[in-house]
mmCIF file of the N, C-alpha and C atoms, coordinates in Angstrom:
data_MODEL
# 
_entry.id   MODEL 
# 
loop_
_atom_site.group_PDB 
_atom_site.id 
_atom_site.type_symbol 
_atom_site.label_atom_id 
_atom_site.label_alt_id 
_atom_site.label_comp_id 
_atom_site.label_asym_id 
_atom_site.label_entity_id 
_atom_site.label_seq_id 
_atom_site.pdbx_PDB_ins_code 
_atom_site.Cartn_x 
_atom_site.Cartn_y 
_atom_site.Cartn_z 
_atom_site.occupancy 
_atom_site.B_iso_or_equiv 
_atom_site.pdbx_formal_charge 
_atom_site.auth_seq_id 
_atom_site.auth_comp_id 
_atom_site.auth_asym_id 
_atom_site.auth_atom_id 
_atom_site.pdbx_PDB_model_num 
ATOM 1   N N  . UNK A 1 1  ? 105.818 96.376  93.864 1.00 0.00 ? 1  UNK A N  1 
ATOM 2   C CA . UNK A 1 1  ? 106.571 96.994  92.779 1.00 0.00 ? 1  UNK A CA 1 
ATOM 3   C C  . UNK A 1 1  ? 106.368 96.218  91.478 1.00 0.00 ? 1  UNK A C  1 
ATOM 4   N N  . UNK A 1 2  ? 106.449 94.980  91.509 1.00 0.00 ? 2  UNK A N  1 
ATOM 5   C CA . UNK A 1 2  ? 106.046 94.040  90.379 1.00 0.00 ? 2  UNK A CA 1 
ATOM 6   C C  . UNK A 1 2  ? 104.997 94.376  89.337 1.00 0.00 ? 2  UNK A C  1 
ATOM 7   N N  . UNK A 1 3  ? 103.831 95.027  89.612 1.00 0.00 ? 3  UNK A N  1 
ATOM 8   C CA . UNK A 1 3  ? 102.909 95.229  89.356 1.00 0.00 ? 3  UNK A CA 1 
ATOM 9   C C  . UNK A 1 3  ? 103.051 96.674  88.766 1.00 0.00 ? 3  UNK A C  1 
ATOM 10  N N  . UNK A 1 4  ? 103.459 97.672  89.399 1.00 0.00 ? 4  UNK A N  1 
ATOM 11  C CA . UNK A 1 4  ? 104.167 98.708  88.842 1.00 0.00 ? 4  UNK A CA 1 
ATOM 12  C C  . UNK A 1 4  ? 104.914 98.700  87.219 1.00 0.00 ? 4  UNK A C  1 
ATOM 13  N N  . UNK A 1 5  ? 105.852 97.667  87.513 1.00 0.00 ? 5  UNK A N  1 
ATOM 14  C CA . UNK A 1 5  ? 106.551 97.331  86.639 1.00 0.00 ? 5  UNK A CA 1 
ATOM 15  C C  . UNK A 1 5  ? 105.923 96.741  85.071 1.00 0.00 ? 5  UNK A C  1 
ATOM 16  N N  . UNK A 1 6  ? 105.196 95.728  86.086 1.00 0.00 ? 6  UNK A N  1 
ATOM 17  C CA . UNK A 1 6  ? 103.975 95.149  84.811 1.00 0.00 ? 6  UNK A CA 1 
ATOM 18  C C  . UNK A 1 6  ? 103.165 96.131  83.682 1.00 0.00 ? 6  UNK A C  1 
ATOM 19  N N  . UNK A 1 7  ? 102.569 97.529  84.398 1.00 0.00 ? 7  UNK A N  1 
ATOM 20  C CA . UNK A 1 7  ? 101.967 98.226  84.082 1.00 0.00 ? 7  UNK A CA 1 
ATOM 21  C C  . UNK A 1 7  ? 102.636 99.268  83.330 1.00 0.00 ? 7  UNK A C  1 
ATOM 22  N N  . UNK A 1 8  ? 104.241 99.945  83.942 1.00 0.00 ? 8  UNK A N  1 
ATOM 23  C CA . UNK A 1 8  ? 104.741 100.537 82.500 1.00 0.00 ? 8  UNK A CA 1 
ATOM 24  C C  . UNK A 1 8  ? 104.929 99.501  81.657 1.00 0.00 ? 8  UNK A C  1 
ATOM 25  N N  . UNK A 1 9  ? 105.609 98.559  81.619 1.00 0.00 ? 9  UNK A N  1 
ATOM 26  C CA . UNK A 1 9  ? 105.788 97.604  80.852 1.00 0.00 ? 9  UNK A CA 1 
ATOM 27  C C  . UNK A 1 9  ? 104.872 97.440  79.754 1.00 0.00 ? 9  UNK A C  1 
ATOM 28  N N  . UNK A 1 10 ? 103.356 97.403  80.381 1.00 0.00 ? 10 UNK A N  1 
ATOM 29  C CA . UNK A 1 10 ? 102.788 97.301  78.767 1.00 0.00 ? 10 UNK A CA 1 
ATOM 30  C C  . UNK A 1 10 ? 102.066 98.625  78.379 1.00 0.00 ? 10 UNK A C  1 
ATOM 31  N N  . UNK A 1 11 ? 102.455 99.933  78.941 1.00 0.00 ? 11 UNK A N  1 
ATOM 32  C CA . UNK A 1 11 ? 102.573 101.046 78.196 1.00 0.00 ? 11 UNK A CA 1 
ATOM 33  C C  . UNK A 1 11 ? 103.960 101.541 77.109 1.00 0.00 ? 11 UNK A C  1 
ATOM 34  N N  . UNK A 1 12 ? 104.883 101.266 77.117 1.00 0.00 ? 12 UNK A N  1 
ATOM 35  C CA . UNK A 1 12 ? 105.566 100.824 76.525 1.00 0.00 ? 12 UNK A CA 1 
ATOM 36  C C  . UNK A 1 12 ? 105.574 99.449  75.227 1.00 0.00 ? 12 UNK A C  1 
ATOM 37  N N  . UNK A 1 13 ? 104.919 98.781  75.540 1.00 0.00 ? 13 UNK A N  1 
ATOM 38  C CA . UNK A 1 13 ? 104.854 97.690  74.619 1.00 0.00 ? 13 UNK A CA 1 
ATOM 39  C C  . UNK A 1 13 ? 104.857 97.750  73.288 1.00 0.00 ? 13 UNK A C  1 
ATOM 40  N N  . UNK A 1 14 ? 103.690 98.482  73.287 1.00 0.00 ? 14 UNK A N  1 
ATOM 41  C CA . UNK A 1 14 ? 102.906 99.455  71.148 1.00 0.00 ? 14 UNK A CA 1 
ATOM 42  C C  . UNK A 1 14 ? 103.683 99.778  70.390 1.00 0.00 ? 14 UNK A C  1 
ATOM 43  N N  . UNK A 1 15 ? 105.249 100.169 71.561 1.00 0.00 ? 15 UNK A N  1 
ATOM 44  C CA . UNK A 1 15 ? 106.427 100.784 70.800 1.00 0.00 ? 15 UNK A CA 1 
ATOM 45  C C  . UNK A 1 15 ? 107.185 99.789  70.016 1.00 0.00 ? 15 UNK A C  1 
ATOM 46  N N  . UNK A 1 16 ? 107.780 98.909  71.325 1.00 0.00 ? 16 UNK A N  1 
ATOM 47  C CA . UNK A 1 16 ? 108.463 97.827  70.602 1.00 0.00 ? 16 UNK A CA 1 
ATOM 48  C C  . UNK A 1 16 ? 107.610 96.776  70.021 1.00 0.00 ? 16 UNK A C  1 
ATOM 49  N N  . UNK A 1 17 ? 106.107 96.763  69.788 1.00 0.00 ? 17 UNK A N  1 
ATOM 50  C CA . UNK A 1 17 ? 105.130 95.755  68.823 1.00 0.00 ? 17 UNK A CA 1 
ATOM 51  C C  . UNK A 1 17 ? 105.373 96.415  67.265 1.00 0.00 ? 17 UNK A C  1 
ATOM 52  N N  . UNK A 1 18 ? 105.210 97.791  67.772 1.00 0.00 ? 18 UNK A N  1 
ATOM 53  C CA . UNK A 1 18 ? 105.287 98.788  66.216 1.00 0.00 ? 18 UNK A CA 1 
ATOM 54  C C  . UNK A 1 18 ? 106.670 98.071  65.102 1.00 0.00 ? 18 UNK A C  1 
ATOM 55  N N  . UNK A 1 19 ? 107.856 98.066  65.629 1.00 0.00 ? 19 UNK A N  1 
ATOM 56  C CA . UNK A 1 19 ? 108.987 97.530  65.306 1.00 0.00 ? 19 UNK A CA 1 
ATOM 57  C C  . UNK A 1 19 ? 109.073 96.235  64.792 1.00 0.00 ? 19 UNK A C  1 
ATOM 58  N N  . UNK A 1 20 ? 108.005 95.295  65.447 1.00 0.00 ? 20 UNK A N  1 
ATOM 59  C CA . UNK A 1 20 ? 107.931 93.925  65.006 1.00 0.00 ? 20 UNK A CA 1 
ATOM 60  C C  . UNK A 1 20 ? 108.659 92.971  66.531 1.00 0.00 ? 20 UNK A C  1 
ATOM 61  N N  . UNK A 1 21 ? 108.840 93.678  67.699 1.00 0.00 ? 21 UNK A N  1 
ATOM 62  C CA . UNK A 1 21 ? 109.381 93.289  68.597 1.00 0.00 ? 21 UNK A CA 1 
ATOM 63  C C  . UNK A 1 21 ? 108.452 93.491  69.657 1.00 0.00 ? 21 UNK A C  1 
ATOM 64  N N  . UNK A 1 22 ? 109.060 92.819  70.674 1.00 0.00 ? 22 UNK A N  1 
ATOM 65  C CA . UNK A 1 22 ? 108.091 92.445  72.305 1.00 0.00 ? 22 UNK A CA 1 
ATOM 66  C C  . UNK A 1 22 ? 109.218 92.500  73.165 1.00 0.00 ? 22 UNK A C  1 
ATOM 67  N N  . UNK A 1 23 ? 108.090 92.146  74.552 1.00 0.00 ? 23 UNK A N  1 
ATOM 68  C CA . UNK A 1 23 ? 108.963 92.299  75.702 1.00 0.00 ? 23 UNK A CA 1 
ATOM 69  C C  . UNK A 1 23 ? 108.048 91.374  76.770 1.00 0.00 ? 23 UNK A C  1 
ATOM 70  N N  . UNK A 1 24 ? 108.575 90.845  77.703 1.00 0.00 ? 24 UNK A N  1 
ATOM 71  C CA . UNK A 1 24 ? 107.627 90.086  78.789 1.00 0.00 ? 24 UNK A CA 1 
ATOM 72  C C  . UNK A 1 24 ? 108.161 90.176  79.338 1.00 0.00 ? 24 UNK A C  1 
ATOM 73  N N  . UNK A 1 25 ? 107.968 90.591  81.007 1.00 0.00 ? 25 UNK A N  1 
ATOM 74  C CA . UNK A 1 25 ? 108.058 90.744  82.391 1.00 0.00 ? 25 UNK A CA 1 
ATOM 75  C C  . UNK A 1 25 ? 108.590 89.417  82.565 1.00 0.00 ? 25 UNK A C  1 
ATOM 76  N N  . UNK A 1 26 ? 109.388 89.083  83.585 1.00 0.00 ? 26 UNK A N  1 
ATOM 77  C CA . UNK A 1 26 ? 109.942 87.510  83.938 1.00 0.00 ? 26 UNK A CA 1 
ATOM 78  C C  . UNK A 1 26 ? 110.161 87.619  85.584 1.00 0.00 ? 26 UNK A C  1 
ATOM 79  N N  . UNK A 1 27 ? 110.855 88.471  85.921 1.00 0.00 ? 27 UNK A N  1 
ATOM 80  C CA . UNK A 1 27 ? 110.558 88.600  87.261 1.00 0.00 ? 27 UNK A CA 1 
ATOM 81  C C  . UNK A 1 27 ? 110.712 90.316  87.500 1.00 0.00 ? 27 UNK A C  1 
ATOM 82  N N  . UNK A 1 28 ? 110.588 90.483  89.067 1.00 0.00 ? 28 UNK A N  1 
ATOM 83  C CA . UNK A 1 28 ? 111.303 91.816  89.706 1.00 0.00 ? 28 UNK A CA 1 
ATOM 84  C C  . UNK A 1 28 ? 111.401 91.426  91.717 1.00 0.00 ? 28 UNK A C  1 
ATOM 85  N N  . UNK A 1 29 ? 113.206 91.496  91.577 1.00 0.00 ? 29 UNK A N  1 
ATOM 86  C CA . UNK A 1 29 ? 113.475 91.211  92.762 1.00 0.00 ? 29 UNK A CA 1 
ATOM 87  C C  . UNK A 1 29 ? 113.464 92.001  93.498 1.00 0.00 ? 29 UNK A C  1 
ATOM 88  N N  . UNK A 1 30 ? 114.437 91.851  94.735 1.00 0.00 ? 30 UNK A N  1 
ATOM 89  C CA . UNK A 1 30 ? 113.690 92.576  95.888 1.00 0.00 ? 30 UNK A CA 1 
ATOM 90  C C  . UNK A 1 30 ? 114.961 93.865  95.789 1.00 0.00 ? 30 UNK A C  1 
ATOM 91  N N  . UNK A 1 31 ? 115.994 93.894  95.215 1.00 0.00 ? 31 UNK A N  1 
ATOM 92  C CA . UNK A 1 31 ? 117.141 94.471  95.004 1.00 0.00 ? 31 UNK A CA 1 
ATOM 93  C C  . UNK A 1 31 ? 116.552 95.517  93.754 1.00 0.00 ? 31 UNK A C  1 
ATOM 94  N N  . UNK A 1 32 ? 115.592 95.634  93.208 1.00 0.00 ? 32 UNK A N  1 
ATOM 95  C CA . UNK A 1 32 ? 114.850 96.584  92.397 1.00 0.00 ? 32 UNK A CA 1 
ATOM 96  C C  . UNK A 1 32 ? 115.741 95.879  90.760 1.00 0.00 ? 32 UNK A C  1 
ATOM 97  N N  . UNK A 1 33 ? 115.973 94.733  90.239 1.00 0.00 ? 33 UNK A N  1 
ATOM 98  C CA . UNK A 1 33 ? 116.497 94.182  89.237 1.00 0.00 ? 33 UNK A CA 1 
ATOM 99  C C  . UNK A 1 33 ? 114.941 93.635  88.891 1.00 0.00 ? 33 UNK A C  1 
ATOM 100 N N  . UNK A 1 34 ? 114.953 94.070  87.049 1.00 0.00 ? 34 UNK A N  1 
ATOM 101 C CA . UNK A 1 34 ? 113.890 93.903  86.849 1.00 0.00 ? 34 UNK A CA 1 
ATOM 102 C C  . UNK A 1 34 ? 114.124 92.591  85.724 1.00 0.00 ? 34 UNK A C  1 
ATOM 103 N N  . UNK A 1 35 ? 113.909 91.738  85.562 1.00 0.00 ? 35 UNK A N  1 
ATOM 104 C CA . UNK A 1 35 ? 114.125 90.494  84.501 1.00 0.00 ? 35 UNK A CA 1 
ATOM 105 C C  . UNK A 1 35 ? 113.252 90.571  83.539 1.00 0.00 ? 35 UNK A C  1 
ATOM 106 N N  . UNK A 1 36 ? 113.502 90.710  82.140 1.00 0.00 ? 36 UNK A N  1 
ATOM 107 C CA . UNK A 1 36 ? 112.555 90.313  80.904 1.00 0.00 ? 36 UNK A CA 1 
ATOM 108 C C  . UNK A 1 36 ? 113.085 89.729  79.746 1.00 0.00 ? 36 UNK A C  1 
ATOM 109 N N  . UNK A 1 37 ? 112.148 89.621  79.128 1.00 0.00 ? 37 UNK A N  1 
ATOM 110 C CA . UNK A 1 37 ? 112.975 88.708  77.888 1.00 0.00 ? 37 UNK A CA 1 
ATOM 111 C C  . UNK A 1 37 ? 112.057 89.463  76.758 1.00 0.00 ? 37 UNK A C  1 
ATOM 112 N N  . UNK A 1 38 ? 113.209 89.144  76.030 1.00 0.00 ? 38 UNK A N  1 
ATOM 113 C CA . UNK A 1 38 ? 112.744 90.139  74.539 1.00 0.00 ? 38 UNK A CA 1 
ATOM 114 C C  . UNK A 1 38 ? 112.461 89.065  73.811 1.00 0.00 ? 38 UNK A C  1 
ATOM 115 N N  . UNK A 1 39 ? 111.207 89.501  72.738 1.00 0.00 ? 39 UNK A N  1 
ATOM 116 C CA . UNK A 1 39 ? 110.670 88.363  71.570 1.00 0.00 ? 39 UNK A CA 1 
ATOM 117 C C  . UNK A 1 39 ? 110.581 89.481  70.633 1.00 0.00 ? 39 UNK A C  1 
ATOM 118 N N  . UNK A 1 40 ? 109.898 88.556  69.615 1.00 0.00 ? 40 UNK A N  1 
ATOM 119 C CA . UNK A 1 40 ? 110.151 89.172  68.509 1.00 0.00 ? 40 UNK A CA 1 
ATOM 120 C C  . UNK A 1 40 ? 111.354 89.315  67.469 1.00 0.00 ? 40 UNK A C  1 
ATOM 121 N N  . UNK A 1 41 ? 110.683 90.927  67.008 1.00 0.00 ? 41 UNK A N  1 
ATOM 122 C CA . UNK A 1 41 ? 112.692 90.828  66.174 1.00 0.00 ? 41 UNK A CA 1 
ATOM 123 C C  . UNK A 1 41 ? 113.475 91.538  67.406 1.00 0.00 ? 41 UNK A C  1 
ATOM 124 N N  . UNK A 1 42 ? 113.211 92.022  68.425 1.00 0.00 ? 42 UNK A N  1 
ATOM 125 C CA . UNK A 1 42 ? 113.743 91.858  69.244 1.00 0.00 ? 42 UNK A CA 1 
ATOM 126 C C  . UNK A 1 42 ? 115.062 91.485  69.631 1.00 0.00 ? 42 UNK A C  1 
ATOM 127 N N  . UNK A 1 43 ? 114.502 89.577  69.892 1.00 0.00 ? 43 UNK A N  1 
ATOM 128 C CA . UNK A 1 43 ? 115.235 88.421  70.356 1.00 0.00 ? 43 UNK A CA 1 
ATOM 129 C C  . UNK A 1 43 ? 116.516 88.627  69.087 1.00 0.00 ? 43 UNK A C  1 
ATOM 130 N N  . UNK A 1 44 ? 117.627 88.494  69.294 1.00 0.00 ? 44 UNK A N  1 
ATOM 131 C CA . UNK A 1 44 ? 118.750 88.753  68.817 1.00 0.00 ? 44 UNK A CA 1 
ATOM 132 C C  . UNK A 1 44 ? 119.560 89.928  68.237 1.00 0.00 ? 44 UNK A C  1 
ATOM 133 N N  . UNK A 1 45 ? 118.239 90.997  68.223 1.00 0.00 ? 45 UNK A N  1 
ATOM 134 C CA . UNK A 1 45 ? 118.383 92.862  67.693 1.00 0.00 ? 45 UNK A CA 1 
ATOM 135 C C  . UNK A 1 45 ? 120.514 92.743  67.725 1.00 0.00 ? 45 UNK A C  1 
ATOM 136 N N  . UNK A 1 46 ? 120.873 93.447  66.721 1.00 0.00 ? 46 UNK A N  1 
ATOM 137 C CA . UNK A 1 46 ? 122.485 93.966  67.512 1.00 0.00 ? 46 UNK A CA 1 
ATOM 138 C C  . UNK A 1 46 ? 121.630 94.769  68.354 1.00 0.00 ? 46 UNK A C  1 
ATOM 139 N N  . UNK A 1 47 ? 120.762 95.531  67.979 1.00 0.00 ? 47 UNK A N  1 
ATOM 140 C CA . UNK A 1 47 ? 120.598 97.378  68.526 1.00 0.00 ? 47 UNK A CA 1 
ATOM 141 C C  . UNK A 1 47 ? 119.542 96.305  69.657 1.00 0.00 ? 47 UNK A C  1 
ATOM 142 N N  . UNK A 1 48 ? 119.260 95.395  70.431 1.00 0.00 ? 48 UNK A N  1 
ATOM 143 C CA . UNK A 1 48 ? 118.623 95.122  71.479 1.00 0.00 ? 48 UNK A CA 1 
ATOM 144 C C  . UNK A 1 48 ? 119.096 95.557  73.070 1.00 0.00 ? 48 UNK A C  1 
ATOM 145 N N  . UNK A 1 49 ? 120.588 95.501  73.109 1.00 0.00 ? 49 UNK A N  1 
ATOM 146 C CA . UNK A 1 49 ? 120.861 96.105  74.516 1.00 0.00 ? 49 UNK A CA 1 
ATOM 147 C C  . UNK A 1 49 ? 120.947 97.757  74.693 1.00 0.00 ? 49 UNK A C  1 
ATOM 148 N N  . UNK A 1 50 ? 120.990 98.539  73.858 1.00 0.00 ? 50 UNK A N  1 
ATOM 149 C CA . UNK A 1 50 ? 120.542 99.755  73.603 1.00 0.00 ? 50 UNK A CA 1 
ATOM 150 C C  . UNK A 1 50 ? 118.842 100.099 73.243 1.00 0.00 ? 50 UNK A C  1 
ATOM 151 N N  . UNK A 1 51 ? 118.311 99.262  73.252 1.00 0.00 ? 51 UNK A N  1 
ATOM 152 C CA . UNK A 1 51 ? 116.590 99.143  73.425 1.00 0.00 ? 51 UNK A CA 1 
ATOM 153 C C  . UNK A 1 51 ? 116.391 98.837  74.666 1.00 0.00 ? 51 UNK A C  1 
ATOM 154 N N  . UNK A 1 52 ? 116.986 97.766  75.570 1.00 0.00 ? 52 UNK A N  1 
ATOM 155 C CA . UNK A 1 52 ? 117.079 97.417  76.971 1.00 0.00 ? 52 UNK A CA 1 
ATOM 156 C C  . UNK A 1 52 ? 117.144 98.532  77.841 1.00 0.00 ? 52 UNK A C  1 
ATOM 157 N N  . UNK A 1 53 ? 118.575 98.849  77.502 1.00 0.00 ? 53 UNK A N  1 
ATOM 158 C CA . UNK A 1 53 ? 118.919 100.245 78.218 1.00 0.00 ? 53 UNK A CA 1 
ATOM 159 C C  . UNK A 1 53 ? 118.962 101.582 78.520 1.00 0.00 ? 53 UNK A C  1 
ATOM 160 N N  . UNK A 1 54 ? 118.271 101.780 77.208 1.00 0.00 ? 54 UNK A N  1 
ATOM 161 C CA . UNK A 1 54 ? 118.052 103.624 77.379 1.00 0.00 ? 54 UNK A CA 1 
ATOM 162 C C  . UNK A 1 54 ? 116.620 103.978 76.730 1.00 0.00 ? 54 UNK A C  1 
ATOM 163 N N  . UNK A 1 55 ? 115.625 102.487 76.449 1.00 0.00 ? 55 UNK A N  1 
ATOM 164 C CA . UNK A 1 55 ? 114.407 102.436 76.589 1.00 0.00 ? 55 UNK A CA 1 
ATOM 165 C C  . UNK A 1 55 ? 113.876 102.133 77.220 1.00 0.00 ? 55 UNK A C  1 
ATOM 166 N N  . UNK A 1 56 ? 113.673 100.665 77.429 1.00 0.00 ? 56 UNK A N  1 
ATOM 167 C CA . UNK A 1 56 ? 113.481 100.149 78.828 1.00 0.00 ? 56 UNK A CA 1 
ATOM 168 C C  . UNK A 1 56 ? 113.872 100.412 79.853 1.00 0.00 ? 56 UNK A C  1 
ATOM 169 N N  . UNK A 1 57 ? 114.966 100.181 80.298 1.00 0.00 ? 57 UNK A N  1 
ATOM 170 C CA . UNK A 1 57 ? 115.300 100.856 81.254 1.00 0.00 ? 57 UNK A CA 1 
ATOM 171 C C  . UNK A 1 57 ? 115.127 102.043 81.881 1.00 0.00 ? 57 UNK A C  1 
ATOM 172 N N  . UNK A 1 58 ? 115.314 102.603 81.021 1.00 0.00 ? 58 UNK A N  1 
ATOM 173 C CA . UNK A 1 58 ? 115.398 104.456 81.253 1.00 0.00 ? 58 UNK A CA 1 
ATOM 174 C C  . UNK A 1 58 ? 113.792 104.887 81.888 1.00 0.00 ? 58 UNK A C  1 
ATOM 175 N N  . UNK A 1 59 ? 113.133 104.377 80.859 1.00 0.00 ? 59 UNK A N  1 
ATOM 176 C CA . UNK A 1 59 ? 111.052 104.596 81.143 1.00 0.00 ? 59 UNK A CA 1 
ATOM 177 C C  . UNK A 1 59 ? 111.239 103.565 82.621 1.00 0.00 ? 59 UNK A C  1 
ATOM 178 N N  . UNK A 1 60 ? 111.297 102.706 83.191 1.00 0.00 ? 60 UNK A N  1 
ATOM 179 C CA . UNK A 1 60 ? 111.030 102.184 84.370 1.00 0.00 ? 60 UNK A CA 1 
ATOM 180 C C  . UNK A 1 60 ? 111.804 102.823 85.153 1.00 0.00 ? 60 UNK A C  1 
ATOM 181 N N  . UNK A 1 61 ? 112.938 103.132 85.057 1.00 0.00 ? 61 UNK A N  1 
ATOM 182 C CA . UNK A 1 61 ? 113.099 103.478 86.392 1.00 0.00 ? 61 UNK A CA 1 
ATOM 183 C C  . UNK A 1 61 ? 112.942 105.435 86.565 1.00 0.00 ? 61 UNK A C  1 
ATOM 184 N N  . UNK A 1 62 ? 111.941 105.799 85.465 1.00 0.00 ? 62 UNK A N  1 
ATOM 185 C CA . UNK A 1 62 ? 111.408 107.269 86.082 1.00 0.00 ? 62 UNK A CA 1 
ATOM 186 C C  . UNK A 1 62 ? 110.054 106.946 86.650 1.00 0.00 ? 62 UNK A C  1 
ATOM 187 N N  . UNK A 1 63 ? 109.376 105.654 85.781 1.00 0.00 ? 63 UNK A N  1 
ATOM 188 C CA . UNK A 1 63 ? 108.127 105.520 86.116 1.00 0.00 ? 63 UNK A CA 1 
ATOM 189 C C  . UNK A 1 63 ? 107.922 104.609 87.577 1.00 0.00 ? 63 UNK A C  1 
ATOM 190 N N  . UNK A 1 64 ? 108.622 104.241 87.692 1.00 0.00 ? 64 UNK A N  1 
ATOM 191 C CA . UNK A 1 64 ? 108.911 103.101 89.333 1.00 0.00 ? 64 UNK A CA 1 
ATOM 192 C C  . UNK A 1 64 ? 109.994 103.368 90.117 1.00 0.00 ? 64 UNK A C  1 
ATOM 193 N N  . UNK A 1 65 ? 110.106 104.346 90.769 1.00 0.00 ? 65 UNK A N  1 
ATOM 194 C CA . UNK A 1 65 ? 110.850 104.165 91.950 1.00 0.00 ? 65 UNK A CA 1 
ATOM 195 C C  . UNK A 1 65 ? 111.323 102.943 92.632 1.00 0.00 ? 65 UNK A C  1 
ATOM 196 N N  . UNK A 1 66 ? 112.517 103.050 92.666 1.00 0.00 ? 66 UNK A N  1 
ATOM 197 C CA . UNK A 1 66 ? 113.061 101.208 93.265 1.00 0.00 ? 66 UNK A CA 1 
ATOM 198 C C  . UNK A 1 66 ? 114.261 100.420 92.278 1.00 0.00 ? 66 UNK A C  1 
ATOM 199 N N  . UNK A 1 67 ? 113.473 100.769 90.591 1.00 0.00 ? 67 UNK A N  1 
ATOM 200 C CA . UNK A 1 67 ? 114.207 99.970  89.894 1.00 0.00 ? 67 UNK A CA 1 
ATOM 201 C C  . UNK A 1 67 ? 115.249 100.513 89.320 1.00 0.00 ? 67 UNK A C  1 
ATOM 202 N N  . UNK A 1 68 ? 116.347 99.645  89.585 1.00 0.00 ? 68 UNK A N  1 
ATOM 203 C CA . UNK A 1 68 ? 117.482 100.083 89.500 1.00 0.00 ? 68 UNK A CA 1 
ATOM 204 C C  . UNK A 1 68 ? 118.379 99.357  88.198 1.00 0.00 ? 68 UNK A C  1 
ATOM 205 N N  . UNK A 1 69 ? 117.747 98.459  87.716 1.00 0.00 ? 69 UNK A N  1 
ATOM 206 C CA . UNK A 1 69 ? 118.288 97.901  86.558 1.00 0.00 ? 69 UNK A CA 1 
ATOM 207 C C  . UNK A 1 69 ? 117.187 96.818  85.922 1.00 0.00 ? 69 UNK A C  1 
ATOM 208 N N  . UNK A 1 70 ? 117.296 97.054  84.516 1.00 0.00 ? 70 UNK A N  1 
ATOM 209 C CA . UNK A 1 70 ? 116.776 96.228  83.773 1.00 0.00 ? 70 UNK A CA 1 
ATOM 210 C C  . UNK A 1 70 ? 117.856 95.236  83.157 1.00 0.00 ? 70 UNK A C  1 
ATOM 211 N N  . UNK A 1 71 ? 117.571 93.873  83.123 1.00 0.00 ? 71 UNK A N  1 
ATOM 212 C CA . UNK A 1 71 ? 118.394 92.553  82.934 1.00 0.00 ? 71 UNK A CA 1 
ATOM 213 C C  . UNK A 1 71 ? 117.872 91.456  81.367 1.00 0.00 ? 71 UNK A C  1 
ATOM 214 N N  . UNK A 1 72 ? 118.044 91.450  80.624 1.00 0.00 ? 72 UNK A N  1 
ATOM 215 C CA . UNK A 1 72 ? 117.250 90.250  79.829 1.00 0.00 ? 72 UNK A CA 1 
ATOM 216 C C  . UNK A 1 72 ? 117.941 88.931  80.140 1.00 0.00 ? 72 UNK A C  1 
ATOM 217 N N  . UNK A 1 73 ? 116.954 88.135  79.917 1.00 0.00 ? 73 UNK A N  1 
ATOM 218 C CA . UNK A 1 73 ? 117.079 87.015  79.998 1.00 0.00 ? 73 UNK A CA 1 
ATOM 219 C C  . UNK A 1 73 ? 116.924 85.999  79.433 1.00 0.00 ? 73 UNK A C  1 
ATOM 220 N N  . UNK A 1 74 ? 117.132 84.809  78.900 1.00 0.00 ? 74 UNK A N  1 
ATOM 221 C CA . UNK A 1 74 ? 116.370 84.023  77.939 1.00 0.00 ? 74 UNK A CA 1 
ATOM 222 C C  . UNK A 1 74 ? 115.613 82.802  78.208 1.00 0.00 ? 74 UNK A C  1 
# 
């Protein structure tokens, strides 16, 4: 699944690079929790856990079966 993850992950990316922001994979457990950390302008966004969650999030878990939450981390 990791790998899955990896791969929307940087179809998605162009979006949040376009913005001036990033994203990096950090882990994905076995409970389908996916760990990343935001860079960029990103890293401190107010509007970052609403980029987490109904971007990120939302695109992985149609594109990967399994994942059930996206987490940031620092």
């Amino acid at each position: 699944m990791k790998e899955k993850v990896r791969s929307a992950i940087e179809r998605i990316r162009p979006n949040l690079q376009a913005d001036g922001g990033d994203v990096e994979l950090v882990d994905v457990d076995d409970e389908g929790i996916v760990k990343v950390k935001l860079l960029g302008a990103c890293h401190g966004c107010p509007m970052s856990q609403m980029t987490l969650k109904m971007g990120i999030q939302k695109y992985l878990q149609k594109e990967v079966p399994g994942v059930k939450e996206v987490v940031a981390v620092s």
